[in-house]
PDB file of N, CA, C and O in Angstrom:
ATOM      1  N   UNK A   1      -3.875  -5.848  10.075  1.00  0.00           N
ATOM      2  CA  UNK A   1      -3.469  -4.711   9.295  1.00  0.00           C
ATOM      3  C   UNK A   1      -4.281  -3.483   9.666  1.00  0.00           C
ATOM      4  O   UNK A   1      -3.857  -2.332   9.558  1.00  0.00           O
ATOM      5  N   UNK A   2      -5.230  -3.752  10.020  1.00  0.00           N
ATOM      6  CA  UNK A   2      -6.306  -2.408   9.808  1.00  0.00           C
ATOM      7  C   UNK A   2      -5.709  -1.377  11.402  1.00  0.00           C
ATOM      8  O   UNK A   2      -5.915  -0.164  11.367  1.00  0.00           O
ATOM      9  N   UNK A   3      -5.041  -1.964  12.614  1.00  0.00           N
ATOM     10  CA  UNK A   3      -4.209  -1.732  13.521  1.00  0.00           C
ATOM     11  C   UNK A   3      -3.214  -0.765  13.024  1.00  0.00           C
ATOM     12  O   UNK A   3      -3.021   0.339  13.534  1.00  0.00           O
ATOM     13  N   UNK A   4      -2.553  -1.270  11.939  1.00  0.00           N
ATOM     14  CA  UNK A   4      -1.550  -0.926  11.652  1.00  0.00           C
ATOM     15  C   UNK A   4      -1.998   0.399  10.565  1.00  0.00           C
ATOM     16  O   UNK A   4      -1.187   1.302  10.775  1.00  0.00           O
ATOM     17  N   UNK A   5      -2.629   0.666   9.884  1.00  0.00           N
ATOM     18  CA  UNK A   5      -3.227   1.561   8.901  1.00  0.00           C
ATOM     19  C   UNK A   5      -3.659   2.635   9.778  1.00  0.00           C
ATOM     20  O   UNK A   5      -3.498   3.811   9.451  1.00  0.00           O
ATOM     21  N   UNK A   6      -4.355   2.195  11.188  1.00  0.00           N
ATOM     22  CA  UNK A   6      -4.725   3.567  11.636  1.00  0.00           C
ATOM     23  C   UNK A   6      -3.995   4.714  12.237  1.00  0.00           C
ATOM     24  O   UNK A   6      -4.547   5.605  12.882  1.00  0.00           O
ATOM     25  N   UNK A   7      -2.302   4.617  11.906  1.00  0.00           N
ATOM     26  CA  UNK A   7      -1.300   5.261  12.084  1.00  0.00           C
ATOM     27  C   UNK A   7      -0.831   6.033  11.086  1.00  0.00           C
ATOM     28  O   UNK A   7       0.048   6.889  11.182  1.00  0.00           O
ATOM     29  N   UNK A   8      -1.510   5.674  10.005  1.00  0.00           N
ATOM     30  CA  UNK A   8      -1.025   5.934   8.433  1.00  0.00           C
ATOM     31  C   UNK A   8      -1.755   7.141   7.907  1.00  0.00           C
ATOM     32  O   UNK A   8      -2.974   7.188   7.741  1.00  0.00           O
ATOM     33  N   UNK A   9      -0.915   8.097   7.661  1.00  0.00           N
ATOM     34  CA  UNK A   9      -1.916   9.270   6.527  1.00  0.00           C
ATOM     35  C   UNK A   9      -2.198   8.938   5.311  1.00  0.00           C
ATOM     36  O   UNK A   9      -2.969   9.636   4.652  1.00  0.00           O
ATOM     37  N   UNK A  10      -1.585   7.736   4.766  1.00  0.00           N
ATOM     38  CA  UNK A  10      -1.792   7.495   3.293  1.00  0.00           C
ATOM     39  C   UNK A  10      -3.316   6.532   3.035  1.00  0.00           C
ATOM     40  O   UNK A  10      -3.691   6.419   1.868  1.00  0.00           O
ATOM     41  N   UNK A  11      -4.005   5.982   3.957  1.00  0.00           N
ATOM     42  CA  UNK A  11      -4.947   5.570   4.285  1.00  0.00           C
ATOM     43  C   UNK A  11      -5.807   5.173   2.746  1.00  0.00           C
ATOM     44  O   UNK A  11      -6.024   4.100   2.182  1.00  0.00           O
ATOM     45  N   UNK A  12      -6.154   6.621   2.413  1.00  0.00           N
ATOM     46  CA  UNK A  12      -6.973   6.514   1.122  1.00  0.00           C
ATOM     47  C   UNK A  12      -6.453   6.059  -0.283  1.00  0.00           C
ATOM     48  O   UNK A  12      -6.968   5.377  -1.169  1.00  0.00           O
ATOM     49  N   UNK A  13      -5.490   6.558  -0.185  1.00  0.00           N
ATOM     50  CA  UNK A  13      -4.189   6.551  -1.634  1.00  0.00           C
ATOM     51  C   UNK A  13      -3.859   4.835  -1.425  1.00  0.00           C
ATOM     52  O   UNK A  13      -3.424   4.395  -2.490  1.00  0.00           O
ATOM     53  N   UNK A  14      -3.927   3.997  -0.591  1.00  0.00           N
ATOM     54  CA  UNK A  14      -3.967   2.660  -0.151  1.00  0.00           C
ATOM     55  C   UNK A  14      -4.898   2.151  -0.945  1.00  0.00           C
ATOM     56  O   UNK A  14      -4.694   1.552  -2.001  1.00  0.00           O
ATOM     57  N   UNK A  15      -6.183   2.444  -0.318  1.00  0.00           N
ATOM     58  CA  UNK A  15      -7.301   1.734  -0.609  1.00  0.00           C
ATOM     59  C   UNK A  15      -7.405   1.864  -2.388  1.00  0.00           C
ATOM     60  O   UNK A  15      -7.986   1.027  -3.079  1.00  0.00           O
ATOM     61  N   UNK A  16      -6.945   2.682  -2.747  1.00  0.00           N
ATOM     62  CA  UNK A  16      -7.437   2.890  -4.550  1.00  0.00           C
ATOM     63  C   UNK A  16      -6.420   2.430  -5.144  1.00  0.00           C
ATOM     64  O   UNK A  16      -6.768   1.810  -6.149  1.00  0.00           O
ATOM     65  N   UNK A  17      -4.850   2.451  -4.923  1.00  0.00           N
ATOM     66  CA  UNK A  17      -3.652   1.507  -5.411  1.00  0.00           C
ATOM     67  C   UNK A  17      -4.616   0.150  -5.487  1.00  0.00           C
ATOM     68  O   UNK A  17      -5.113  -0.317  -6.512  1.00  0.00           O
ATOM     69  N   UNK A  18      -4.744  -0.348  -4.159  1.00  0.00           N
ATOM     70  CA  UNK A  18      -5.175  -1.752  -4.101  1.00  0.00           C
ATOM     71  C   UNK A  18      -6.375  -2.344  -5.183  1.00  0.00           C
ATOM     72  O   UNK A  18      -6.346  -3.314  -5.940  1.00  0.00           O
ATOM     73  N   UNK A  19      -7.257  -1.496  -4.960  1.00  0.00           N
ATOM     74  CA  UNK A  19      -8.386  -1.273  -6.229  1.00  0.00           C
ATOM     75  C   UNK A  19      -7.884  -1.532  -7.712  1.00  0.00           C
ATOM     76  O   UNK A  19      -8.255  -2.319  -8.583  1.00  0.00           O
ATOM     77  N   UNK A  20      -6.607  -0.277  -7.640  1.00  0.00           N
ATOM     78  CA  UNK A  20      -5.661  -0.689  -9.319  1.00  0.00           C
ATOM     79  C   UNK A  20      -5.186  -1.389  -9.159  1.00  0.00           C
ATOM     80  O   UNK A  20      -4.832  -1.179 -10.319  1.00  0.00           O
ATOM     81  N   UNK A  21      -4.296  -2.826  -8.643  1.00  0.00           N
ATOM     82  CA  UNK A  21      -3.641  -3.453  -8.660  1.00  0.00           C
ATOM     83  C   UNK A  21      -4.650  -5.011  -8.867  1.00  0.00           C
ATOM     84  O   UNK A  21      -4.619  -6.115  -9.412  1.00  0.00           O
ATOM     85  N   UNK A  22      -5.137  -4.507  -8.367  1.00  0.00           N
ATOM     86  CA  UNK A  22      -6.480  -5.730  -8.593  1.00  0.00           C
ATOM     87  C   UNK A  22      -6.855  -5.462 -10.181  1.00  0.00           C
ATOM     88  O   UNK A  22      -6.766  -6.381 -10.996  1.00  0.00           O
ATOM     89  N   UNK A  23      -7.280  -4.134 -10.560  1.00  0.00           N
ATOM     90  CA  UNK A  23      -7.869  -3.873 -11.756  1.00  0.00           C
ATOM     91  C   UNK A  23      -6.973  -4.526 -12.453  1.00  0.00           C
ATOM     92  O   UNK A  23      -7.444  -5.354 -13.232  1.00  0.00           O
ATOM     93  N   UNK A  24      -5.624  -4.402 -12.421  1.00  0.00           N
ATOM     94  CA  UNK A  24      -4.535  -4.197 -13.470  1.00  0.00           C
ATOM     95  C   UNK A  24      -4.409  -5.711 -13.214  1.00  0.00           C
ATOM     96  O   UNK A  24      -4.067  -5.856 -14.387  1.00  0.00           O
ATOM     97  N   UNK A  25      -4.392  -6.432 -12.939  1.00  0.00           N
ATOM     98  CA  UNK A  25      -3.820  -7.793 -12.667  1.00  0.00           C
ATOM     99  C   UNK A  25      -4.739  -8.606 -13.324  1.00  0.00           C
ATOM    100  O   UNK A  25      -4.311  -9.508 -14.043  1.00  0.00           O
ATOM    101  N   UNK A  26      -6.128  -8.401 -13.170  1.00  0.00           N
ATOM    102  CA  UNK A  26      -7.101  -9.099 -13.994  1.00  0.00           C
ATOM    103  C   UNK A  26      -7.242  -9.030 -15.271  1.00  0.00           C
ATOM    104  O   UNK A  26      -7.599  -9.988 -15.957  1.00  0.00           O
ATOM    105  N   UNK A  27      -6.820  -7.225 -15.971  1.00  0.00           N
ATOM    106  CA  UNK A  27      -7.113  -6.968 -17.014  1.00  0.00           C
ATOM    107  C   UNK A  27      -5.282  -7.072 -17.926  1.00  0.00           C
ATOM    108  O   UNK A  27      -5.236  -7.061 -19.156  1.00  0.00           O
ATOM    109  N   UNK A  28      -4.314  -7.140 -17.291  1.00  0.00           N
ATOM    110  CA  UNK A  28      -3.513  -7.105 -18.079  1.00  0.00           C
ATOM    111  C   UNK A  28      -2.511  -8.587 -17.936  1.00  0.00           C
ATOM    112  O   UNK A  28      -1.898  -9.239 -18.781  1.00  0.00           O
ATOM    113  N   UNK A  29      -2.709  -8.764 -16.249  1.00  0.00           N
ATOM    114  CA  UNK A  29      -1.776 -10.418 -16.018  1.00  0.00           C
ATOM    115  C   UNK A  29      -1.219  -9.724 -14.717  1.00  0.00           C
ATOM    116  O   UNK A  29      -1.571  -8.582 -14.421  1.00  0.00           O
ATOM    117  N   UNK A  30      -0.619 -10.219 -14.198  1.00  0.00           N
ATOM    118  CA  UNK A  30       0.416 -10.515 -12.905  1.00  0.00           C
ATOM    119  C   UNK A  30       1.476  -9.720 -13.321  1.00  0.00           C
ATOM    120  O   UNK A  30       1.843  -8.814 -12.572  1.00  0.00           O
ATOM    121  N   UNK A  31       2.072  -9.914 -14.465  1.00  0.00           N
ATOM    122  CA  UNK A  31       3.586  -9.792 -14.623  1.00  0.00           C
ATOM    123  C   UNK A  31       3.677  -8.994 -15.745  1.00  0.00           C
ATOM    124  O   UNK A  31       4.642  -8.971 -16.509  1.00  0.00           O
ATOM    125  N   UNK A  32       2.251  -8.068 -15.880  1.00  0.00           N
ATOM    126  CA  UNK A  32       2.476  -6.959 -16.804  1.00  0.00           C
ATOM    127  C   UNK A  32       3.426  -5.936 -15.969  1.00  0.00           C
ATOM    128  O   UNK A  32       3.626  -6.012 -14.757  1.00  0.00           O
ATOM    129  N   UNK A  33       4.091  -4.756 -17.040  1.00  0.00           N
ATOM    130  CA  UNK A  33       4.443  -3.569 -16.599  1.00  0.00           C
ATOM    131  C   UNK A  33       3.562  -2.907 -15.436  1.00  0.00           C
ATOM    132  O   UNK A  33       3.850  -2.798 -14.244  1.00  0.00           O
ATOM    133  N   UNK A  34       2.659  -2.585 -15.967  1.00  0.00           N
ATOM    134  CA  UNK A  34       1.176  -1.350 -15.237  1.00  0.00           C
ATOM    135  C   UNK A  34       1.084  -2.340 -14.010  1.00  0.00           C
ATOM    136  O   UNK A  34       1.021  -1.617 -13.016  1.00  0.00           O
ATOM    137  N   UNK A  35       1.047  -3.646 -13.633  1.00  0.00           N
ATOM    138  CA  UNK A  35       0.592  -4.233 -12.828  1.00  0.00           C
ATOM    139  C   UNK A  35       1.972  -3.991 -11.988  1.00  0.00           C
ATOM    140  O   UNK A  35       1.921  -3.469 -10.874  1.00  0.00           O
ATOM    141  N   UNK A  36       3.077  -4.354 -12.514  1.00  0.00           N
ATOM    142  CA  UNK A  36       4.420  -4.614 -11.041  1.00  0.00           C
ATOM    143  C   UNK A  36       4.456  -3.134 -10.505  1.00  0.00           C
ATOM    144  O   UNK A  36       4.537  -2.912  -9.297  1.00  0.00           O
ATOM    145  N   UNK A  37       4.392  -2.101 -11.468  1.00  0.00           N
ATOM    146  CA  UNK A  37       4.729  -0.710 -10.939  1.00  0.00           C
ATOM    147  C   UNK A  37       3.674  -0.247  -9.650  1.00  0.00           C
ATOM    148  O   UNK A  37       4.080   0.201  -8.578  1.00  0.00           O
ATOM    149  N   UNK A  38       2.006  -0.493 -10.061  1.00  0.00           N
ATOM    150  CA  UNK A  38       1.362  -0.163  -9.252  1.00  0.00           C
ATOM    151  C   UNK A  38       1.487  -1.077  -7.944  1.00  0.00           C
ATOM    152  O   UNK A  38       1.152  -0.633  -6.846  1.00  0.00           O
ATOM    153  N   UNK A  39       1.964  -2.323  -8.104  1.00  0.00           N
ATOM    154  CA  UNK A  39       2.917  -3.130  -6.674  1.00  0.00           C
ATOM    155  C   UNK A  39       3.528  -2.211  -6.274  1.00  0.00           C
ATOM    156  O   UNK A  39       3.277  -1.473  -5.321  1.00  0.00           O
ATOM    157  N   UNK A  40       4.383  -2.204  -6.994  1.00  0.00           N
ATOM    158  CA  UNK A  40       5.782  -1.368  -5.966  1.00  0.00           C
ATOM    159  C   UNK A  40       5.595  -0.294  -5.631  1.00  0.00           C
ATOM    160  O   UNK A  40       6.459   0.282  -4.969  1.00  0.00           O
ATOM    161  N   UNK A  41       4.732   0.164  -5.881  1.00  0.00           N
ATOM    162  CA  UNK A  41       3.957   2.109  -5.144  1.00  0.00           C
ATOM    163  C   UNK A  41       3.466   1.834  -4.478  1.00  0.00           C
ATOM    164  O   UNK A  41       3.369   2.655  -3.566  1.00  0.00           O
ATOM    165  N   UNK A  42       2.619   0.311  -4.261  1.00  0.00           N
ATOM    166  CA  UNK A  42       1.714   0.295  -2.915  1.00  0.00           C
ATOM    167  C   UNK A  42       2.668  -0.568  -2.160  1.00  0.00           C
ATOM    168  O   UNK A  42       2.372  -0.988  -1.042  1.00  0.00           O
ATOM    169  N   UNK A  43       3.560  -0.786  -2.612  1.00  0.00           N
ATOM    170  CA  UNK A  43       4.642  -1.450  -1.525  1.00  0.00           C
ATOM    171  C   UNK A  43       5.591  -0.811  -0.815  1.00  0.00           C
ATOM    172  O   UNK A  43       6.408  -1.356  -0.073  1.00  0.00           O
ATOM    173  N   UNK A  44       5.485   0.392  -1.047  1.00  0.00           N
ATOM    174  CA  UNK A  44       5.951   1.250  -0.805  1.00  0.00           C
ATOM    175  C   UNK A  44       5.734   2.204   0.233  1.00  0.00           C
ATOM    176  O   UNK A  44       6.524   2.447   1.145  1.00  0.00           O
ATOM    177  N   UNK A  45       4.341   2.864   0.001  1.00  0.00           N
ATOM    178  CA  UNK A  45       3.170   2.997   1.188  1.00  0.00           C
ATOM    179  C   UNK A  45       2.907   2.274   2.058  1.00  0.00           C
ATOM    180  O   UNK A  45       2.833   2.746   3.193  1.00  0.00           O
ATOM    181  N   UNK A  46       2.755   1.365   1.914  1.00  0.00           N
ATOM    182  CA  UNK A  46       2.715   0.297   2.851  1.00  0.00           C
ATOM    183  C   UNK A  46       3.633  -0.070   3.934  1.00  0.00           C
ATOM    184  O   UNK A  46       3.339  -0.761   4.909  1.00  0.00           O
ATOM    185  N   UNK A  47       4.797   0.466   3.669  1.00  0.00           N
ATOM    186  CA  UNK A  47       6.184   0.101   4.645  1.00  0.00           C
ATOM    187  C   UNK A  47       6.300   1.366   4.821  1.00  0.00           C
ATOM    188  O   UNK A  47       6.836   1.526   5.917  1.00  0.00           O
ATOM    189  N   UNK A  48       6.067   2.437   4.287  1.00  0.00           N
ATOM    190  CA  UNK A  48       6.187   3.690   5.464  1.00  0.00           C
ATOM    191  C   UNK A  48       4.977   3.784   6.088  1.00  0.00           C
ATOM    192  O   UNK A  48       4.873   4.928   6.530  1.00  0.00           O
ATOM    193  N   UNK A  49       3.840   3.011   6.379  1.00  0.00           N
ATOM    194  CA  UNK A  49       2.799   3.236   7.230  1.00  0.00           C
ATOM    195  C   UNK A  49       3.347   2.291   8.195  1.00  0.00           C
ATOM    196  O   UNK A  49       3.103   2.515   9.381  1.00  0.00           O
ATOM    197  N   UNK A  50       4.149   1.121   7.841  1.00  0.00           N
ATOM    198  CA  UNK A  50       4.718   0.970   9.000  1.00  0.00           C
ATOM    199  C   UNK A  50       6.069   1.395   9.914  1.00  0.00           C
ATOM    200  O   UNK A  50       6.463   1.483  11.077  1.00  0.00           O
ATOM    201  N   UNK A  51       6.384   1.544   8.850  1.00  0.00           N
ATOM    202  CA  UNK A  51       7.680   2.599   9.815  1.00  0.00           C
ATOM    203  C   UNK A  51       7.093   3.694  10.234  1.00  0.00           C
ATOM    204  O   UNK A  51       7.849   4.302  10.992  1.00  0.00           O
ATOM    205  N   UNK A  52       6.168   4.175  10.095  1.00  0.00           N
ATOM    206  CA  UNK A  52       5.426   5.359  10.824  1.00  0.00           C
ATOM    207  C   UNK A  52       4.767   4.920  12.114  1.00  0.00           C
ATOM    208  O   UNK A  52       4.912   5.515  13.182  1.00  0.00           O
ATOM    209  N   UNK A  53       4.026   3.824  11.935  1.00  0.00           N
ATOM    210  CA  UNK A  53       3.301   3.208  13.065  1.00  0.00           C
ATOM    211  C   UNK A  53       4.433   2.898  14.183  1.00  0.00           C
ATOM    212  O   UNK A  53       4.496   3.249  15.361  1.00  0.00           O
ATOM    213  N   UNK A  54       5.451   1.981  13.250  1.00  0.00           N
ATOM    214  CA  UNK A  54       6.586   1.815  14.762  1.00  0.00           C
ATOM    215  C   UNK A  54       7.054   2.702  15.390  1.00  0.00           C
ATOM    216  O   UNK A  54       7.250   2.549  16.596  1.00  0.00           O
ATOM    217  N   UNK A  55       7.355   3.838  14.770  1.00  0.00           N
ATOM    218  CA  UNK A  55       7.812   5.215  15.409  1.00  0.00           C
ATOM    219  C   UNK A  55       7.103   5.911  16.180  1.00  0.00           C
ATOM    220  O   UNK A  55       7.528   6.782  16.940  1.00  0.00           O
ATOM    221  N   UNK A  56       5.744   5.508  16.009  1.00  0.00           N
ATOM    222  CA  UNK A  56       4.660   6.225  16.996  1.00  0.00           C
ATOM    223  C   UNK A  56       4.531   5.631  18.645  1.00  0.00           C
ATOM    224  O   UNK A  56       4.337   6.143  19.747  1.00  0.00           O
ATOM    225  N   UNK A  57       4.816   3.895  17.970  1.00  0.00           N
ATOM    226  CA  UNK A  57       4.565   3.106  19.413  1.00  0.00           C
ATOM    227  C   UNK A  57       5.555   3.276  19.846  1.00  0.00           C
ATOM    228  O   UNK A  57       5.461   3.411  21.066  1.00  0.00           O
ATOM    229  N   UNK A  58       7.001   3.385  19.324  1.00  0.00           N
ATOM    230  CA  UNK A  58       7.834   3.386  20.023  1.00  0.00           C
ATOM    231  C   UNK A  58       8.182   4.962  21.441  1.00  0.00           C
ATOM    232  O   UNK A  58       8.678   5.161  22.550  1.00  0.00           O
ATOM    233  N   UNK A  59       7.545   5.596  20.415  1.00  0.00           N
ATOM    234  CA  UNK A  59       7.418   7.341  20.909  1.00  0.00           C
ATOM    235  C   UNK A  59       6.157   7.330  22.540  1.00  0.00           C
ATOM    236  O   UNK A  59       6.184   8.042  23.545  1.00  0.00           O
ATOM    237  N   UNK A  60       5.397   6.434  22.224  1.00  0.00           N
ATOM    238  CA  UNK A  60       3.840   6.264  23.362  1.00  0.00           C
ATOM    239  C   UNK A  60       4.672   5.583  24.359  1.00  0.00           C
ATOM    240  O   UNK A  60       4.176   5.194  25.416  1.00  0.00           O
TER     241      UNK A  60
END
């Protein structure tokens, strides 16, 4: 992954989702609200850092 991140502008906004998603999962459950949403925002980021990355290699 870390390959794949260094293509990514969202880099930081990554690292602190992940931070909340951890927070939120311990303190509220898996399958709270606060916990799936902050998933799906970093799941989100996450697949345009790779559709960004592929577009780059594909472009090199």
């Amino acid at each position: 992954m870390a390959s794949t991140l260094k293509c990514c502008h969202n880099i930081d906004k990554i690292q602190i989702l992940r931070t909340e998603l951890i927070k939120s999962g311990m303190d509220y459950g898996l399958d709270h609200p606060t916990t799936i949403k902050i998933s799906q925002t970093l799941d989100k980021l996450l697949n345009e850092c790779l559709v960004g990355c592929n577009s780059a290699i594909r472009t090199n």
